[in-house]
Steps between C-alpha positions, in 0.01 A plus 500: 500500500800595656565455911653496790451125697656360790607787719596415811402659832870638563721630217856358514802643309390584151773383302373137614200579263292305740278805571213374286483430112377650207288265295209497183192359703275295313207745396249285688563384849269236646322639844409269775369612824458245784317558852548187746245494758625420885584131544456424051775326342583494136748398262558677153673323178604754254695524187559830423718581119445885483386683799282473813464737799348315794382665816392298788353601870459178741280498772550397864703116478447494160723346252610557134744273281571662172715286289602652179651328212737664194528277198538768258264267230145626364359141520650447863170537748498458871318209672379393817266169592252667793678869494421792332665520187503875360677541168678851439590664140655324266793613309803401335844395657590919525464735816280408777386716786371337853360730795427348816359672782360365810404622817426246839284531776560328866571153435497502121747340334620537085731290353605577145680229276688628135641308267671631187614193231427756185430879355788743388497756773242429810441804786376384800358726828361356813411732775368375809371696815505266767258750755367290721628340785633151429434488129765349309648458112679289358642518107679193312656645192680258272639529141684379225633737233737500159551675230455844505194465745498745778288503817487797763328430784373766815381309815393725811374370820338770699485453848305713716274225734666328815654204472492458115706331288641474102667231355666649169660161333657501155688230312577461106728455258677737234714373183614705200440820489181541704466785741323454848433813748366376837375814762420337804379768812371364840365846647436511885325785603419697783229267716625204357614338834588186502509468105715212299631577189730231291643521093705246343655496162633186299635576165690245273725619221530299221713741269727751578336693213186584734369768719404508800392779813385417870384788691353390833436799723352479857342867623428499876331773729401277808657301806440169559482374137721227271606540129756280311572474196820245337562391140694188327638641144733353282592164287531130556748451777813341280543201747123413472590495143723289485376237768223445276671461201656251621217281575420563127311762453550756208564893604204572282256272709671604830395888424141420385451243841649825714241746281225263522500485855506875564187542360352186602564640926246727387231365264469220767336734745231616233167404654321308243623185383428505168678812404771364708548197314470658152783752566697258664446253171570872277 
């Protein structure tokens, strides 16, 4: 089925093409609806190879840790010693479709981990409506792509509470011809006082051959509030290169230490060991 995914909440200039993409959905998309009572806590493992749509509401101080895991392999399963481990539809290393929406009572917090290692093409959307006061979000979004593998990604924090705050953090890694399409928006909105909004990029290119697009876009409608945004793009500084080099180490092995450790900043902050420790070993 073809659609429309990953629209941001403000157009830009069209001939950027970063106004959404068109995309053949999986026919079946897995459904998930989660409702957090005040004060609960919960973490959720998930490996997700065609489509999901998850919808969350969390109650008063609640919290929600979705961590979400893209192989891009049928017999690759999600796992979690003492979590929840949910598994999503299974498919094979094509298109995959992930919608995320989550919306936070006073004091609740959701913190959303995604790692893509796999898959052709991978859409992700993660819309979250931070509406009451002093609820926060925080996403850690880390890749590694080659090939011809593309990922387009739409990340929206909403803020609309007092004295919220997002934490939009992406790092990964891009060689051949892979495509990567980061949409980062930190909204502030009217009776948001006092609101914190931050989004960082880190993007290493390994080829000149690949693609890749950083939108970050902070929309603001109140006083008193904060929004940054920065991003780090670009190759192996040369010098780096060649100090390393020569201590003996091959170019080869300097580029996969460099890749390694961009994703590694972000699978360390996973909260469960064991998946942790098995994508850190992947």
């Amino acid at each position: 089925m073809e659609t429309i995914v990953n629209k941001p909440l403000a157009n830009t200039f069209g001939w950027l093409n970063v106004n959404g993409t068109k995309v053949n959905a999986p026919d079946k998309m897995q459904q998930q609806e989660y409702e957090l009572e005040e004060g609960a806590e919960r973490t959720i493992i998930a490996d997700f190879a065609a489509g999901s749509r998850i919808s969350a509401k969390l109650g008063r101080n609640a919290t929600l840790r979705l961590v979400q895991i893209r192989r891009g392999k049928e017999e690759d399963t999600a796992a979690a010693a003492g979590n929840l481990s949910e598994g999503g539809l299974k498919g094979a290393d094509g298109t995959a479709v992930n919608d995320v929406r989550v919306k936070c009572s006073e004091g609740a917090r959701f913190e959303w981990y995604r790692i893509v290692l796999g898959g052709e093409a991978t859409y992700d959307n993660c819309t979250v409506e931070l509406e009451g006061d002093r609820s926060s979000f925080e996403a850690q979004i880390g890749y590694r792509l080659g090939g011809e593998q593309v990922l387009d990604v739409n990340c929206e924090a909403i803020h609309t509470g007092k004295k919220t705050d997002s934490v939009i953090n992406a790092s990964g890694v891009l060689s051949e011809k892979a495509s990567k399409l980061m949409r980062g928006t930190i909204d502030l909105r009217k009776g948001c006082k006092g609101a914190v909004g931050n989004e960082l990029e880190d993007v290493l290119l390994m080829d000149r051959t690949v693609r890749n697009r950083s939108i970050p876009v902070i929309l603001c409608s109140e006083e008193d509030v904060v929004g940054n945004h920065g991003a780090t793009i670009g190759r192996l500084d040369e010098d780096m290169i060649f100090y390393l080099a020569s201590r003996g180490m091959e170019t080869e092995a300097i580029y996969e230490m460099m890749a390694k450790a961009k994703l590694d900043s972000v699978i360390r902050r996973i909260p469960d060991e064991e998946v942790r420790r098995g994508l850190l070993e992947e």
